[in-house]
Backbone as a ProteinNet text record, in pm:
[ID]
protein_1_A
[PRIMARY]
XXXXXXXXXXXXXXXXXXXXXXXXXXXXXXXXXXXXXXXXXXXXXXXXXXXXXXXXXXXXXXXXXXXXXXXXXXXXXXXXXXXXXXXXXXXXXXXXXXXXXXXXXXXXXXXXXXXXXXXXXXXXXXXXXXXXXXXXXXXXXXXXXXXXXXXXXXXXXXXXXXXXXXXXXXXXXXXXXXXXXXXXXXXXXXXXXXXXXXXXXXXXXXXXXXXXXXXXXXXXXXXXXXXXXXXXXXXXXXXXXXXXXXXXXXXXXXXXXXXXXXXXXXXXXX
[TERTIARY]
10511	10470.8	10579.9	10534.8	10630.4	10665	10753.7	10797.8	10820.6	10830.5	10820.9	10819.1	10867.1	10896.9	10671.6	10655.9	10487.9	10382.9	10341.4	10258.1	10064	10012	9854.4	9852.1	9908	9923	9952.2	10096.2	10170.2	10119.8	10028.6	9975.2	9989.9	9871.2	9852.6	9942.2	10087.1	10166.3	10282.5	10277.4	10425.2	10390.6	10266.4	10236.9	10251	10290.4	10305.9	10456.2	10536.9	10663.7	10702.7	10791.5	10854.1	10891.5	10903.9	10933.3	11077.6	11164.9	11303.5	11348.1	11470.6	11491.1	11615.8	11630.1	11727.1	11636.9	11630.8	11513.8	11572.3	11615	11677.2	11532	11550.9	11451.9	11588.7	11571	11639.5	11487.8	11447.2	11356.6	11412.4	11318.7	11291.3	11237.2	11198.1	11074.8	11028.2	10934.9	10893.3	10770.8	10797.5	10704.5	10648.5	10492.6	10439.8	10358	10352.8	10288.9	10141.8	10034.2	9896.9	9838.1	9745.7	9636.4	9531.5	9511.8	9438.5	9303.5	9241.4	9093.7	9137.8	9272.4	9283.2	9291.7	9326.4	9308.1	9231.9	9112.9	8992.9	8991.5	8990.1	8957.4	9078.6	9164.3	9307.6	9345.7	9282.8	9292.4	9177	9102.9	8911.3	9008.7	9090.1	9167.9	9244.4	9355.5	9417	9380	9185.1	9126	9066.1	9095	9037	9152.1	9266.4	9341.5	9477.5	9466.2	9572	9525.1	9571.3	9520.6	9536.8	9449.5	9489	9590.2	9724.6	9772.8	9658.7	9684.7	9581.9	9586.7	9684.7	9715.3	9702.7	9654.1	9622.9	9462.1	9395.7	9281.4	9212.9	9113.5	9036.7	9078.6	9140.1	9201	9370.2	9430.3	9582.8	9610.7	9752	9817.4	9953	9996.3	10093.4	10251.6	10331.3	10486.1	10573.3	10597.6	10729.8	10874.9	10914.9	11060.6	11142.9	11278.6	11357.8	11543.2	11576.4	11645.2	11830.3	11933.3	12008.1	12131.1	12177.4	12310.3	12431	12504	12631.8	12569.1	12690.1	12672.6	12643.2	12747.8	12770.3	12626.6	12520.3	12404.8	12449.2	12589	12628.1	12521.7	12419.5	12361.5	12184.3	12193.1	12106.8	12139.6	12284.6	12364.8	12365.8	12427.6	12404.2	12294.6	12198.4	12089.6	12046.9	12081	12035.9	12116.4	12227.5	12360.9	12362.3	12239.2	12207.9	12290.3	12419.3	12536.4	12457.8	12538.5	12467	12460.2	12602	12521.5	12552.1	12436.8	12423.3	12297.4	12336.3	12250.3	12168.2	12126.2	12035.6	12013.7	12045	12050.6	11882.7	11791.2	11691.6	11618.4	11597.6	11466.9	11345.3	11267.2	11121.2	11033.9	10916.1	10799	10682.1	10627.1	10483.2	10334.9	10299.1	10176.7	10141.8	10073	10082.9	10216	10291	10394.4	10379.3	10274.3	10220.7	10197.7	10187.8	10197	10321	10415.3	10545	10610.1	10661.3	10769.6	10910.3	10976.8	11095.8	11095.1	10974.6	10963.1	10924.2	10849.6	10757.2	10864.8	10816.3	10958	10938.2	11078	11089.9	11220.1	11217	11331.7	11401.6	11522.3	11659.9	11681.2	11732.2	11701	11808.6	11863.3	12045.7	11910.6	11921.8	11850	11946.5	11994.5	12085.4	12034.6	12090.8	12089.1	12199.7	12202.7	12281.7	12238.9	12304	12219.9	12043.8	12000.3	11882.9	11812.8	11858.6	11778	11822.8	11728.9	11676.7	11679.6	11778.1	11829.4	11750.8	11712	11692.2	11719	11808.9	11826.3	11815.3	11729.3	11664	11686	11688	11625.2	11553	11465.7	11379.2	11418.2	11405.7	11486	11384.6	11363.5	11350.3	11343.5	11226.5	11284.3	11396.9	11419.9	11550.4	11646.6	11665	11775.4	11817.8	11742.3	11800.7	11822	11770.2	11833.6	11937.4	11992.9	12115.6	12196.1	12187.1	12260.9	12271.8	12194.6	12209.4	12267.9	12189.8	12226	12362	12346.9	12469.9	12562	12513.6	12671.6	12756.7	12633.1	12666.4	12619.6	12674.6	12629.7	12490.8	12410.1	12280.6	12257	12181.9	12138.3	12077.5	12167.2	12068.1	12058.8	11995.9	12014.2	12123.9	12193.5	12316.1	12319.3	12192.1	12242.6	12201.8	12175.5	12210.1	12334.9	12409.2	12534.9	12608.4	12637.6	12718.5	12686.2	12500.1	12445.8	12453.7	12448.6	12479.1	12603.6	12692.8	12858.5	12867.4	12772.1	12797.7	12691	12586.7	12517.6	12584.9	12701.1	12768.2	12866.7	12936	13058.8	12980	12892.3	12814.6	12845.1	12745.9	12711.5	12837.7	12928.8	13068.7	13180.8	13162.2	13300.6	13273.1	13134.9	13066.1	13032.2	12997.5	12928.6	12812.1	12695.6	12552.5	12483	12416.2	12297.3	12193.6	12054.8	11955.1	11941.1	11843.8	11866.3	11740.5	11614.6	11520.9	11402.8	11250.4	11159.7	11055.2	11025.4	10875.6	10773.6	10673.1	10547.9	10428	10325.4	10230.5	10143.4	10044.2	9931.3	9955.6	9969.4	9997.2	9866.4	9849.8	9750.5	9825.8	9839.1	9935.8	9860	9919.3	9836.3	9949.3	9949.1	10061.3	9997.5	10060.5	10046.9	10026.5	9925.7	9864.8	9961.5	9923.6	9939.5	10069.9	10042.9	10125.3	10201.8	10203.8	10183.5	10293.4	10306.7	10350	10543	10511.3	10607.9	10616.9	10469.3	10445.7	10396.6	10466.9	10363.3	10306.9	10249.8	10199.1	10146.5	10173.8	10105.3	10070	9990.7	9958.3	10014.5	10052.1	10110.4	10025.9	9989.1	9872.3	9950.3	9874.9	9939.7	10083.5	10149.9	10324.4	10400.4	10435.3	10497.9	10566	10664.1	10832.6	10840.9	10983.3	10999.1	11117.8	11189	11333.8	11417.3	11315.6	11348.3	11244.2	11296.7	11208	11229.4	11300.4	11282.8	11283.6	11183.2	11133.3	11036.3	10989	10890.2	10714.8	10736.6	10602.4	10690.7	10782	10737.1	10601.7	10537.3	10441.7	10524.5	10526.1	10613.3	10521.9	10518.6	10469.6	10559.3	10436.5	10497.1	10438.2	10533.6	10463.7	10430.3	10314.3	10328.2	10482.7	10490.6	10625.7	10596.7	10480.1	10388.9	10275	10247.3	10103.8	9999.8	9882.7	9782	9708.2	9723.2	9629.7	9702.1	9845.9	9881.6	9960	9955.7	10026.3	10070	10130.5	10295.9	10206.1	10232.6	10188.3	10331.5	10332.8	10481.1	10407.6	10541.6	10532.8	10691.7	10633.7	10761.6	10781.7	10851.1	10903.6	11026.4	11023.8	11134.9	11216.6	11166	11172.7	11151.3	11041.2	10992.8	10846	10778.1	10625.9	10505.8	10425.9	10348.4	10274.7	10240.3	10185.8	10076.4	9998.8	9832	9867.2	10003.4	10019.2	10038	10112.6	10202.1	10085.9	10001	9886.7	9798.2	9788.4	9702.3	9765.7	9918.2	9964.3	9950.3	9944	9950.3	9817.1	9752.7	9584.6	9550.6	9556.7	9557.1	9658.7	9748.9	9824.2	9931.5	9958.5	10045.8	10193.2	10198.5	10377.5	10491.5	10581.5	10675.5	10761.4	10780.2	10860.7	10988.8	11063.2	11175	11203.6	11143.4	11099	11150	11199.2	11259.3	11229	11118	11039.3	11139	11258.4	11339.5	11442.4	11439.5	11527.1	11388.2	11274.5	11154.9	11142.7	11206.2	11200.9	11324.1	11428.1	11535	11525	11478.8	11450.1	11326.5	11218.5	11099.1	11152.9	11216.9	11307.4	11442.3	11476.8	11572.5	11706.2	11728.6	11871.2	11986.3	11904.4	11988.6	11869.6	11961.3	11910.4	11784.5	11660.7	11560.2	11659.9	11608.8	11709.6	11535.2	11601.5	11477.1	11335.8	11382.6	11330.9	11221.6	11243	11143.8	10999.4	10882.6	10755.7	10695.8	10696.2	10661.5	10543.4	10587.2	10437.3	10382.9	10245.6	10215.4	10106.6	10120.6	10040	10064.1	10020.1	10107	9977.2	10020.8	9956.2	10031.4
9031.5	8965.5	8867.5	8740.9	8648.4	8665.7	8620.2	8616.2	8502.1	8421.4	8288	8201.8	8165.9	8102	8042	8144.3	8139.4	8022.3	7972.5	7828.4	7863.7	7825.8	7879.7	7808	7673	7604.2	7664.3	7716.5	7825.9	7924.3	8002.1	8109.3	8132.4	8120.8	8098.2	8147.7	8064.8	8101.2	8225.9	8139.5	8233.7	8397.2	8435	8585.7	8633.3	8586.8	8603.5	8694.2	8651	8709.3	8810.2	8921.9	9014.8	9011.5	9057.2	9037.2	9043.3	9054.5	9043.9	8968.3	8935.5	8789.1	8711.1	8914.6	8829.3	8890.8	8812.4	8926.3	8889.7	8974.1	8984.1	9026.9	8958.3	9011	9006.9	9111.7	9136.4	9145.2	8999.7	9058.7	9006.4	9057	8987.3	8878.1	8713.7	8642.8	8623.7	8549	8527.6	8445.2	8307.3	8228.3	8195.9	8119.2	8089.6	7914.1	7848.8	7764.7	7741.6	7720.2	7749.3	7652.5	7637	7513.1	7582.9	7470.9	7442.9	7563.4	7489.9	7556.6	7728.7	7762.9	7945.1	7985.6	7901.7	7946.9	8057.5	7981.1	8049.9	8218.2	8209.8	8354.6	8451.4	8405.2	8458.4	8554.5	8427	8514.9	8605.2	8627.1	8708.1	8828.8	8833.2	8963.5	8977.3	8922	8951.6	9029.7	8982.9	9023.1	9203.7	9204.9	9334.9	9456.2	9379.9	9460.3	9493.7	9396.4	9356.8	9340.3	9348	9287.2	9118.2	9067.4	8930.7	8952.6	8869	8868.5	8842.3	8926.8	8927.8	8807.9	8717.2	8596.6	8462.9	8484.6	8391.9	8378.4	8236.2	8209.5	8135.3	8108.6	8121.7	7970.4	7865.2	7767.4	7767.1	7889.1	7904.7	7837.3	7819.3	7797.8	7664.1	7642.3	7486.4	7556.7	7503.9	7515.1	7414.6	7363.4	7258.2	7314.1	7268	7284	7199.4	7168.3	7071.3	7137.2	7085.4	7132.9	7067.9	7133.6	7061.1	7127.9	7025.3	6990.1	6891.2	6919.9	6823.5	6675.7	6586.5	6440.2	6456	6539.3	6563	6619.6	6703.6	6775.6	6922.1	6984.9	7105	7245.8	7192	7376.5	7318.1	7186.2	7167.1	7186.6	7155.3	7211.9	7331.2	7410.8	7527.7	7617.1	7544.4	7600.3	7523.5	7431.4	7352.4	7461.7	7488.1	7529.4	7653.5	7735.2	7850.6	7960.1	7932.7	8031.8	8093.5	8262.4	8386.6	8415.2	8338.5	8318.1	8163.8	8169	8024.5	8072.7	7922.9	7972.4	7774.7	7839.9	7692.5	7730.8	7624.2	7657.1	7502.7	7597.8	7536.4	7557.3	7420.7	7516.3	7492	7608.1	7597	7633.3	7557.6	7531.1	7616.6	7680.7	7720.5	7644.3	7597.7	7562	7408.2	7346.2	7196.1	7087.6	7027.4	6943.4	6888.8	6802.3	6708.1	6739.6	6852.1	6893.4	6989	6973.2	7033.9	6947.6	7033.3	7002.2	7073.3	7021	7082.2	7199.8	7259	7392	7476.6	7418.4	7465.6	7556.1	7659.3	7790.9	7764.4	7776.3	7757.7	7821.8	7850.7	7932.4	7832.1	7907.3	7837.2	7957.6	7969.9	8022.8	7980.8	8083.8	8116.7	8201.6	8118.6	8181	8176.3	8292.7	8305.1	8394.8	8381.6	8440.5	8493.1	8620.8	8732.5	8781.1	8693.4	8740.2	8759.2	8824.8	8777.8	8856.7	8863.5	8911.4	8821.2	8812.4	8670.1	8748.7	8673.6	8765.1	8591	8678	8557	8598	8558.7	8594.5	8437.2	8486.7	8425.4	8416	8360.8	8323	8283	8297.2	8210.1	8111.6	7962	7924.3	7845.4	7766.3	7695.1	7535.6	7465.9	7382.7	7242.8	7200.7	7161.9	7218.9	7341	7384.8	7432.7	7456.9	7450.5	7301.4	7215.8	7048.8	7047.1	7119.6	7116	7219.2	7289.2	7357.3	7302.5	7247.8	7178.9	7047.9	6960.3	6835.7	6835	6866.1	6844.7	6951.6	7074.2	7153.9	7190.4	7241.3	7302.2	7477.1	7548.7	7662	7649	7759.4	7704.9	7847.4	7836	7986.6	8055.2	8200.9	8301.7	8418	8529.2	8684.9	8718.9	8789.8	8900.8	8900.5	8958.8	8955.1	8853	8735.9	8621.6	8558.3	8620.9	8520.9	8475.4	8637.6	8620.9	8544.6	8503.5	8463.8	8283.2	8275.4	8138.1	8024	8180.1	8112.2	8107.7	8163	8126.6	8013.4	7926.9	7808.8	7784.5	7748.8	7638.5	7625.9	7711.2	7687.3	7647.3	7644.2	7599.4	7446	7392.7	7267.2	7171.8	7241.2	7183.6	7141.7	7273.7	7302.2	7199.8	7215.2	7149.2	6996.9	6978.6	6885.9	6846.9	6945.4	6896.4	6830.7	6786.8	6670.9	6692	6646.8	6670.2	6592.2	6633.9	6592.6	6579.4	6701	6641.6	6754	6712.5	6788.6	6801	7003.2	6972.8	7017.8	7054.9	7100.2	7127.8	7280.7	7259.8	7382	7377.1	7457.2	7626.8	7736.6	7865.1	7958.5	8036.8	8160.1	8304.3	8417.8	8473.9	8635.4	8743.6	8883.9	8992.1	9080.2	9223.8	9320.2	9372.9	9488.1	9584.5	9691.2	9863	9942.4	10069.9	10195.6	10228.1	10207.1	10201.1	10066.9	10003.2	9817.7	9759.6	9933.6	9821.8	9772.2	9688.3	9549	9462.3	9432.3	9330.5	9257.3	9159.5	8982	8912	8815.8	8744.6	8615.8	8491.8	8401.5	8231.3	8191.7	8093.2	7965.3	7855.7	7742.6	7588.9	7547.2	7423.1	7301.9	7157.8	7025.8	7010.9	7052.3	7080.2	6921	6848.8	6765.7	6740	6635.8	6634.8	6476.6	6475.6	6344.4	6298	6226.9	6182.5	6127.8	6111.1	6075.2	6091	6061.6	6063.2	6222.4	6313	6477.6	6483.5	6450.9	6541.1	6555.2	6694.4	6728.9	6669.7	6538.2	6472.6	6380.6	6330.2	6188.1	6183.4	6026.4	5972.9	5917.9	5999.1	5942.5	5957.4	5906.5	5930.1	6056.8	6132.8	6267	6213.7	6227.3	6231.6	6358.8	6360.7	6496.8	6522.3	6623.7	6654.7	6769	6817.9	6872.2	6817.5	6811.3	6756.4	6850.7	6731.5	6767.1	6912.7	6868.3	6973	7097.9	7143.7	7242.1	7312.5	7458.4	7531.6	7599.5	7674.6	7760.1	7904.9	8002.1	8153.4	8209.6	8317.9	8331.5	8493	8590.5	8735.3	8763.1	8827.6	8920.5	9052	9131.1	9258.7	9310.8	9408.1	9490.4	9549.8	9600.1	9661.2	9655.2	9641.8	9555.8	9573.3	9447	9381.8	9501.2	9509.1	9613.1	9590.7	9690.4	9696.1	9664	9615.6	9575.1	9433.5	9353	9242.7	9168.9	9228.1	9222.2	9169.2	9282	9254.5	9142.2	9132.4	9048.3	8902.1	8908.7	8794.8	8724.3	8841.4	8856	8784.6	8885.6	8839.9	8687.8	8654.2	8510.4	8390.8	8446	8363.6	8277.1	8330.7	8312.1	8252.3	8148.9	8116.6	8147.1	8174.8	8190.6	8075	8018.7	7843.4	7933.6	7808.3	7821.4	7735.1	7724.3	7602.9	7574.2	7514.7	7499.5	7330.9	7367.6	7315.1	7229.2	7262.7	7177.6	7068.4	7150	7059.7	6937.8	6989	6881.4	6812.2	6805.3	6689	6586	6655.1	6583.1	6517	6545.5	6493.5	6369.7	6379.6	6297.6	6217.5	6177.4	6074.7	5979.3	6063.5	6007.4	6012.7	6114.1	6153	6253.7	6296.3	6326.9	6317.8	6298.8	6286	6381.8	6394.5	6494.5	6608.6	6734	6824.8	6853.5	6950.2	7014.5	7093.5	7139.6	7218.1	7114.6	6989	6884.3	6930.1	6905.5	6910	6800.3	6710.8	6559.7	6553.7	6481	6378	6295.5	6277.3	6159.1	6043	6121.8	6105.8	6115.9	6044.7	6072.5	6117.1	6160.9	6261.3	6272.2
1940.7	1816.7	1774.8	1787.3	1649.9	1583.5	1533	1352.3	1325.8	1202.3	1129.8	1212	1361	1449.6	1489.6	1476.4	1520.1	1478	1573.3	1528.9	1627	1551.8	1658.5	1800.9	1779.7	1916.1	2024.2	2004	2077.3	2113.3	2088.1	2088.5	2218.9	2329.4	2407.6	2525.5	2490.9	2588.6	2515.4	2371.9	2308.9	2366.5	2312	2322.8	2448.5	2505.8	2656.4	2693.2	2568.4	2557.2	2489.2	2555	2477.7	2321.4	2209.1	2095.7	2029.5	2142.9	2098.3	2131.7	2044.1	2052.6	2139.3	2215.2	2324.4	2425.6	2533.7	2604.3	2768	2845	2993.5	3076.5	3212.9	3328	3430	3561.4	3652.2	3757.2	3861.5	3944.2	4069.1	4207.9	4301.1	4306	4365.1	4380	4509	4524.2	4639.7	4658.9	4733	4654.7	4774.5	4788.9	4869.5	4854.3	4957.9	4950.1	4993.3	4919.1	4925.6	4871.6	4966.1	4933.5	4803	4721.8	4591.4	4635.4	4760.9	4744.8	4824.1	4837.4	4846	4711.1	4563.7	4479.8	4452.4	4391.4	4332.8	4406.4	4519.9	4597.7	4614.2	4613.8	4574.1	4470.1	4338.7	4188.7	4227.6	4254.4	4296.3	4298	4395.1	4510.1	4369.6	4311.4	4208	4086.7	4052.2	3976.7	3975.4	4133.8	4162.1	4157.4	4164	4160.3	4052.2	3988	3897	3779.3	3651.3	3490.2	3478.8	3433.1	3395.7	3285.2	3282.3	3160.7	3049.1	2923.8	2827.8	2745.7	2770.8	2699.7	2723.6	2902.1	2978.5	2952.8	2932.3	2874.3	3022	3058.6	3191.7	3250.6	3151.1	3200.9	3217.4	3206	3241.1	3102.4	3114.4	3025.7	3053.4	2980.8	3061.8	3032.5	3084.7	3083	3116.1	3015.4	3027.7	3001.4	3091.1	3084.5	3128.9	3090.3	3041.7	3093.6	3211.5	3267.3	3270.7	3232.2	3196.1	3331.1	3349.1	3526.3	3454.8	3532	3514.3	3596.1	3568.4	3564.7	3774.7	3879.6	3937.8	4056.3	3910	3978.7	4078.7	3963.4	4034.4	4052.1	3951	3976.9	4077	4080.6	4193	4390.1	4361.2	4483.9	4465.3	4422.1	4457.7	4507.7	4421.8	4474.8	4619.8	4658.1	4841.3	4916.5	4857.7	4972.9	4958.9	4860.5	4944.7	4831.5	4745.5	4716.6	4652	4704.9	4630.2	4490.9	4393.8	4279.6	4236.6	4182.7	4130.4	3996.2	3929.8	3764	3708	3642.8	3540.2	3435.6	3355.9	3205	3177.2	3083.5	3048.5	2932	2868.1	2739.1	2757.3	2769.2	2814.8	2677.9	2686.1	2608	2664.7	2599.4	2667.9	2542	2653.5	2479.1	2551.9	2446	2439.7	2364.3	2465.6	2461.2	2362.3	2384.7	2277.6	2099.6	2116.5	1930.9	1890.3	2005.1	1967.2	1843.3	1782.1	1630.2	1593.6	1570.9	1537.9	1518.3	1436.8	1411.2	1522.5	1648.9	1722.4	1814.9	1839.8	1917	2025.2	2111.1	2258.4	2276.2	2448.6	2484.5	2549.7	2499.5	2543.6	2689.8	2819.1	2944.7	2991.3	3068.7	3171.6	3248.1	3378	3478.2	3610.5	3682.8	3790.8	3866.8	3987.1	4132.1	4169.3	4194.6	4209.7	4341	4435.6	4590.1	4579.1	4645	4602.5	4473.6	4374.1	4257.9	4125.5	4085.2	3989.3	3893.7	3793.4	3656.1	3549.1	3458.4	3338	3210.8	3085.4	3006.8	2930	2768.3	2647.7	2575.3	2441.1	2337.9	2275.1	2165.1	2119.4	1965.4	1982.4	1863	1850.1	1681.1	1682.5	1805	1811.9	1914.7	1886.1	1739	1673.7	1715.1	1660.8	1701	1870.9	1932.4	2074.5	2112.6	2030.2	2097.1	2032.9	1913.4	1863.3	1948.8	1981.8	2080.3	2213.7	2270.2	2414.4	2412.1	2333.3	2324.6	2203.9	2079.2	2002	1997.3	2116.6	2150.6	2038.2	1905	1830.2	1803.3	1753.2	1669.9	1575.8	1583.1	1519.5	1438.7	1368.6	1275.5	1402.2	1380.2	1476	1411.8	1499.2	1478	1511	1462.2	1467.1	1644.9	1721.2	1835.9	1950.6	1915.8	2019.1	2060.3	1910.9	1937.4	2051.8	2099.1	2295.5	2352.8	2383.4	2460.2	2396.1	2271	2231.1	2250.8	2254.4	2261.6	2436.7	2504.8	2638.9	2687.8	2596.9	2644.5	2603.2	2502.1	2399.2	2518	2560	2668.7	2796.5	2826.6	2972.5	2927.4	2830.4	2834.2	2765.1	2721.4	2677.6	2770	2845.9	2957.3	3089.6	3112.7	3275.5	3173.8	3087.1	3046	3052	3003.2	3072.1	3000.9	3055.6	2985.6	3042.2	2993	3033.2	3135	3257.6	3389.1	3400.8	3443.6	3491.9	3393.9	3390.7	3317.4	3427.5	3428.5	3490.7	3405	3423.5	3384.6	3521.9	3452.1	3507.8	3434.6	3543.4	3459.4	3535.8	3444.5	3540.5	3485.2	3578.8	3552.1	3580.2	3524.3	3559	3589.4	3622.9	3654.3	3655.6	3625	3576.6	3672	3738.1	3784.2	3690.1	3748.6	3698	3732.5	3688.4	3800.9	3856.5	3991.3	4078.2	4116.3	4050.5	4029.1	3945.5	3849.2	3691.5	3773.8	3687.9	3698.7	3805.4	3874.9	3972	3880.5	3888.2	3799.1	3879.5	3927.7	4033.2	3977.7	4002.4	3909.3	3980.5	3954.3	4024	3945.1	4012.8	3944.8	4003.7	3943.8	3989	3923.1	3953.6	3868	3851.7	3952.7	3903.8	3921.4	3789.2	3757.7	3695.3	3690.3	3667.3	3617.2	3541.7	3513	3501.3	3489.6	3512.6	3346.5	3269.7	3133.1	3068.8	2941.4	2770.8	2793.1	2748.9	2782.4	2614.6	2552.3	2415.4	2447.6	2410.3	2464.2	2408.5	2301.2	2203.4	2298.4	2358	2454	2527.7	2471.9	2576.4	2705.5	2789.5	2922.9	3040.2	3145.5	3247.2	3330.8	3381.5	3485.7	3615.4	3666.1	3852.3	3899.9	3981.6	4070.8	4126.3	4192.5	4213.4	4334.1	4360.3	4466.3	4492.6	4624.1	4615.9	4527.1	4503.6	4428.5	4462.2	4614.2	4718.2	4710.6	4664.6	4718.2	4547.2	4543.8	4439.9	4505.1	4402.9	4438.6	4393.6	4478	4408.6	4443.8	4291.5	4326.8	4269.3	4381.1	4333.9	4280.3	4153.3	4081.8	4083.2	4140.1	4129.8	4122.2	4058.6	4001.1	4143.2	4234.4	4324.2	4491.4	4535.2	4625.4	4615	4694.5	4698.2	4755.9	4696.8	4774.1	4837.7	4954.9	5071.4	5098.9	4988.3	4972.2	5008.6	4920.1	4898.2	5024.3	5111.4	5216.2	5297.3	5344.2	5394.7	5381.5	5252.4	5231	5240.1	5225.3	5265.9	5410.9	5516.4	5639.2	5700.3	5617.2	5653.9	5636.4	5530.8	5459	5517.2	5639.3	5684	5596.9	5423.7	5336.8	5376.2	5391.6	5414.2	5331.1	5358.4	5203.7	5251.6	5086.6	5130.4	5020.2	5036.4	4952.7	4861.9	4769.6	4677.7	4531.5	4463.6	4335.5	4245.1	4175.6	4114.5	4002	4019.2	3901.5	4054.3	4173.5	4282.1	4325.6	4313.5	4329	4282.9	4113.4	4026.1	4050.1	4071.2	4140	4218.8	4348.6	4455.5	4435.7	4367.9	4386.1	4317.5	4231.3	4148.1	4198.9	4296.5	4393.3	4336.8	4240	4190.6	4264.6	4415	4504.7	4607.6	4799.2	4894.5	4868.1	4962.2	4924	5087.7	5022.7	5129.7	5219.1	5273.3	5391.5	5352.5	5229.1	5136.2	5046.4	5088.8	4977.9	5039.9	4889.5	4953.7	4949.6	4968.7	4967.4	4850.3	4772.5	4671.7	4672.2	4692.4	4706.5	4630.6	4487.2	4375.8	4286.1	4130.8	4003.9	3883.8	3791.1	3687.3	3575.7
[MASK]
++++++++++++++++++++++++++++++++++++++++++++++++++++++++++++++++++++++++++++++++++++++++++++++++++++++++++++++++++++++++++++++++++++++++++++++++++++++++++++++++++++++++++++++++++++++++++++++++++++++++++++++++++++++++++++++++++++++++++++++++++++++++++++++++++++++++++++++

């Protein structure tokens, strides 16, 4: 549940989130590259076996996010060159961009890699005030317990010097594990596009694809490891697992570093 932060726009995606206002995940991922028309029959299998997130509405939901690197592009290297830990600092939007407002809530996000387990730790602020924290690298009104986590974006983007670098967006559908299940997420990502400037999130800017049209990302989350239905069915379905980073795609399709091996070529804009 929200508190004052809550707008109906938001709905959609905000409810999607835990209700505290510092909120940590520790998972596995594991992502795959899949053509558009395995969609539909994909989620079918998902449907039979998994809950739809209850917040996800039958057209998914959108996610922008707004990704901040040194002048240098140190936490996009890290992530090409593989190091066991490496981190990104980002504030993400769930909802419609376009009727975001100062007031409108978004997370401020320290997302790192700890060999292979994917740690993410949150906030939810005002979206003013996380541009005052990112961009003017100030102190902002919080709860009693964000502070740690505030005084360590304030020293990220002070010490390295970051600035906003690149923005993506796209449309996701998402599914929770049952049962024997609980804390498998699984979620499909379609329309995935990026942009190189204007990063407020009410800019009229142009987004480019940043994946082809034809192809989405299905990504699995677990606490633990993937289950054996999944495995299979990955097997069966001839499922590839890529190694893919949807904020190094925006980099790359923009030409703000060489494209590495890992690029998925675009060849269309949206």
């Amino acid at each position: 549940m929200l508190h004052r932060l809550r707008t109906p726009v938001d709905d959609a995606g905000h409810r999607l989130r835990a209700p505290s206002t510092l909120h940590a995940f520790n998972r596995y991922e594991i992502k795959y590259l899949i053509d558009v028309d395995q969609v539909e029959s994909l989620r079918q299998e998902m449907e039979r076996r998994l809950d739809r997130d209850q917040h996800c509405p039958d057209e998914g939901y959108n996610i922008w996010s707004v990704y901040y690197d040194t002048r240098r592009l140190r936490f996009y290297w890290e992530k090409i060159e593989g190091l066991k830990f490496r981190r990104k600092l980002r504030i993400r939007h769930y909802g419609d961009r376009l009727a975001a407002t100062g007031d409108t809530p978004v997370y401020v996000e320290i997302k790192q890699r700890v060999n292979r387990v994917t740690q993410k730790r949150r906030v939810r602020l005002p979206y003013a005030d996380a541009l005052g924290l990112c961009d003017g690298r100030r102190m902002v009104d919080h709860e009693p317990g964000q502070r740690a986590f505030l005084e360590e974006v304030l020293d990220l983007v002070s010490r390295l010097d970051l600035h906003a670098t690149a923005m993506t967006g796209y449309t996701r559908h998402a599914y929770l594990g049952r049962d024997a299940d609980v804390g498998l997420r699984v979620t499909f990502d379609q329309r995935i596009r990026g942009r190189d400037r204007d990063f407020r999130l009410g800019a009229q800017a142009e987004n480019r694809l940043i994946v082809p049209a034809r192809k989405a990302i299905l990504e699995v989350k677990v606490n633990e490891r993937v289950p054996y239905w999944f495995t299979d069915l990955a097997a069966a379905r001839n499922l590839q697992v890529v190694r893919v980073s949807k904020y190094c795609q925006s980099v790359e399709a923009y030409g703000l570093a060489p494209r590495s091996i890992f690029h998925l070529p675009a060849h269309s804009e949206a």
